[in-house]
Structures are given as structure tokens and as C-alpha cells.
C-alpha positions as CSV (number, residue, x, y, z in Angstrom):
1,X,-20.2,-28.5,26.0
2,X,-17.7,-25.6,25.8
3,X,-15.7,-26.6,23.3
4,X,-19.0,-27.6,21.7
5,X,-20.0,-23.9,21.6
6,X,-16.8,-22.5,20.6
7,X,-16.7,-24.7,18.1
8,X,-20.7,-23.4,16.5
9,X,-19.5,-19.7,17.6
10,X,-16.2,-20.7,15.1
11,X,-18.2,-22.3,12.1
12,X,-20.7,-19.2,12.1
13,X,-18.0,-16.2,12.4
14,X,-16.3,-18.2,9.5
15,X,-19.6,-18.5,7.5
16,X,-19.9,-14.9,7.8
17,X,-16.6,-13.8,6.7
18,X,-17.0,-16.1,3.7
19,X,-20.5,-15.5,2.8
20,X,-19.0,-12.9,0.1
21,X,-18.7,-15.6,-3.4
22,X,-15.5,-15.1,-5.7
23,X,-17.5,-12.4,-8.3
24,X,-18.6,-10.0,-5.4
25,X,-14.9,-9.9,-4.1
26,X,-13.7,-9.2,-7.1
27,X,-16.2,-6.3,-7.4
28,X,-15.7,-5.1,-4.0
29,X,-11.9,-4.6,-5.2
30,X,-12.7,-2.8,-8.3
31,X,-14.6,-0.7,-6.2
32,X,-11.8,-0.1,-3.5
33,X,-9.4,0.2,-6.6
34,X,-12.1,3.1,-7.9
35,X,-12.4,4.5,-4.6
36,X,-8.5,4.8,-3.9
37,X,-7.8,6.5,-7.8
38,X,-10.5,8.8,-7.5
39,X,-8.5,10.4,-4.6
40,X,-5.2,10.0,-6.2
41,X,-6.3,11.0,-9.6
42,X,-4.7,8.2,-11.0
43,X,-5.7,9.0,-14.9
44,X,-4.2,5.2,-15.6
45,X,-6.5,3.3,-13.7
46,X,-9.2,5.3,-14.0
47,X,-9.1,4.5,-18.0
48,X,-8.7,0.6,-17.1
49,X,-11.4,0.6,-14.6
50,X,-14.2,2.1,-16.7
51,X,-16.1,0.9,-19.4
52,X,-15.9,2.8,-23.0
53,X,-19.9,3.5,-22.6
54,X,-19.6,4.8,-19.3
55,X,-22.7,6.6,-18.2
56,X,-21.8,8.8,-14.9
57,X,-24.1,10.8,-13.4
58,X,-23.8,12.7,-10.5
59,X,-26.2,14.4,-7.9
60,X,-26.8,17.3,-9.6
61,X,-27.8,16.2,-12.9
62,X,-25.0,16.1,-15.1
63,X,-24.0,13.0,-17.0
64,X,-20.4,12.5,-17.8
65,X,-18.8,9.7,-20.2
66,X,-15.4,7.9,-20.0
67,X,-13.6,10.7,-21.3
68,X,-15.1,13.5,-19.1
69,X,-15.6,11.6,-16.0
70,X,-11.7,11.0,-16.1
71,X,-10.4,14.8,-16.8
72,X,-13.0,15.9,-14.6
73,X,-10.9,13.8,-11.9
74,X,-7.4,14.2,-13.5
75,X,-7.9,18.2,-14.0
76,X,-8.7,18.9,-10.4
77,X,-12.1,19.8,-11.6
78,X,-14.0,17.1,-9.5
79,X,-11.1,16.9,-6.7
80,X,-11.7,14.1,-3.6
81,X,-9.2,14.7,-1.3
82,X,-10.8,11.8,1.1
83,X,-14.1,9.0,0.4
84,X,-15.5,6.9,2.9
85,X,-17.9,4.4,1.5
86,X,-20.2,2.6,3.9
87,X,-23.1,0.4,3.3
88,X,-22.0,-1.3,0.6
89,X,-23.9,-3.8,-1.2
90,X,-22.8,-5.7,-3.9
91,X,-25.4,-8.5,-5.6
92,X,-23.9,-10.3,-9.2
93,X,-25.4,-11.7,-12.1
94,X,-23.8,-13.3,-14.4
95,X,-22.0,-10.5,-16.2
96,X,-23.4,-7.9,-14.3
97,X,-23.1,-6.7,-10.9
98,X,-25.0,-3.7,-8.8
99,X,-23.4,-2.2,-5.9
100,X,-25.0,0.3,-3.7
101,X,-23.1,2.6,-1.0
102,X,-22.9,5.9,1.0
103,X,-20.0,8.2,-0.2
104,X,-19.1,10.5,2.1
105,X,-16.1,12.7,1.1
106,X,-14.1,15.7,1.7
107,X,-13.7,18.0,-1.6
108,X,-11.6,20.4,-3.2
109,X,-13.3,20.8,-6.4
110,X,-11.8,24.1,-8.7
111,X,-9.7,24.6,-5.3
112,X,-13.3,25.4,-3.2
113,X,-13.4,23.0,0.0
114,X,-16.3,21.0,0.5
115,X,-18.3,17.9,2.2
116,X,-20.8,16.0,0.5
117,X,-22.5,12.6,1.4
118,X,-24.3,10.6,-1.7
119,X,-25.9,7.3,-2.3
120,X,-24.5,5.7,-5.2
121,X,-25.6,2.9,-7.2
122,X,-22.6,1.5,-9.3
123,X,-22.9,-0.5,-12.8
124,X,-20.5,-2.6,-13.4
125,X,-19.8,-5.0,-16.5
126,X,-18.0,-8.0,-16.8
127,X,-15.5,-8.4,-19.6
128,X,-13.0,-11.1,-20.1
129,X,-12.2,-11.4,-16.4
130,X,-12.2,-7.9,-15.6
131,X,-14.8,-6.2,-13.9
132,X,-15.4,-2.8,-15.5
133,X,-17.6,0.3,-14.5
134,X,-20.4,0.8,-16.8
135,X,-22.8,3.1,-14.8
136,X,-22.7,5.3,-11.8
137,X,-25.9,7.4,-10.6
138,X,-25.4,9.2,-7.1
139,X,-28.5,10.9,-5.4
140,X,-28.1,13.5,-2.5
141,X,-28.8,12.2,0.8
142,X,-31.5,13.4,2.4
143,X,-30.7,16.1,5.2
């Protein structure tokens, strides 16, 4: 009977860790990849990782495309110096995939530290067989 259990106990941890399909692990990676070059400022894989109709809007209003989204980064303008995303969702269709988290981070932006904590609900397109983000909308989280 022990080995019996260990055995269910086994098959359902391994379910769990394997629940995620092929496309959303291939999101969740772009995602990590964005994540990581947002703090580096990487300008390289920033390009490659968004879309050429990149609609990014941020908390406060303001829409940025490909272009701007990327100096803003590059230039130190928007400056992450740590994120920590949590709550991450990630649900695929087809081409398309929608993945929600909580971005807290630690900012430097125009060389003024700061905290901020944001739900964001990322766009992101498949093309070819690479993932690219399309749209970003973050919304302040409530105090």
C-alpha cells in the first residue's frame, strides 16, 4: 500500500509539473527573456522580442511603439534595475497567447529611485516559430 501511494503522490507531482503544453513554455521563456533584457537594457533583444506593431502602454497612460518602448529602455529613460513577476498566467490560442502577471520592480528612471508594483497583461503573436510581443497594458495595483 505504500509504494502504492508513493507511486499516485509521483504520477500527480509529475502531472503538475507537466501540465504547462509546448506553446505556453515557449511563452513563458519569451517572457523570462523580456523580463531579464528589460533589466539589462539589452537593445538587441529587445528589437527581436517585439513585434513591429507593438502597442505598450503603461500605467499612466502613455502608449509607446517598438521604437520608443526600446530607447525608452536603452536610454535609461524607463530604467529597471530589478522585476519580479508573480502570478503568471499564460493561456494560448493558436497564434496568440495572453499572459497576465504582477510586476513588482525596483526603478531608476532619469536616475530618480523608485518601487512600483503593476498588473500586466502581455500580447504576444506568433510568427514563424517565434513568439513575439505584440501588446502590453499595465494597470497600477490597487493600494
Amino acid at each position: 500500500m505504500k509504494n502504492y501511494s508513493l507511486a499516485l503522490v509521483f504520477c500527480l507531482m509529475s502531472t503538475i509539473t507537466f501540465a504547462q503544453s509546448k506553446e505556453e513554455k515557449a511563452v513563458a521563456t519569451q517572457v523570462e527573456s523580456l523580463r531579464k533584457a528589460m533589466v539589462d537594457a539589452d537593445k538587441v533583444t529587445l528589437e527581436k522580442l517585439s513585434d513591429e506593431k507593438l502597442s505598450y502602454g503603461h500605467s499612466s497612460g502613455k502608449i509607446e511603439d517598438k521604437a520608443s518602448f526600446v530607447s525608452s529602455i536603452v536610454s535609461g529613460k524607463s530604467d529597471f534595475v530589478s522585476i519580479d513577476l508573480t502570478n503568471q498566467t499564460i493561456a494560448v490560442t493558436s497564434s496568440t497567447a495572453i499572459v497576465r502577471h504582477t510586476l513588482s520592480a525596483a526603478t531608476n528612471d532619469g536616475g530618480v529611485a523608485g518601487q512600483v508594483k503593476l498588473h500586466i497583461l502581455l500580447v504576444w503573436s506568433k510568427e514563424g516559430s517565434q513568439w513575439k510581443l505584440l501588446a502590453r497594458q499595465a494597470v497600477k495595483v490597487p493600494a
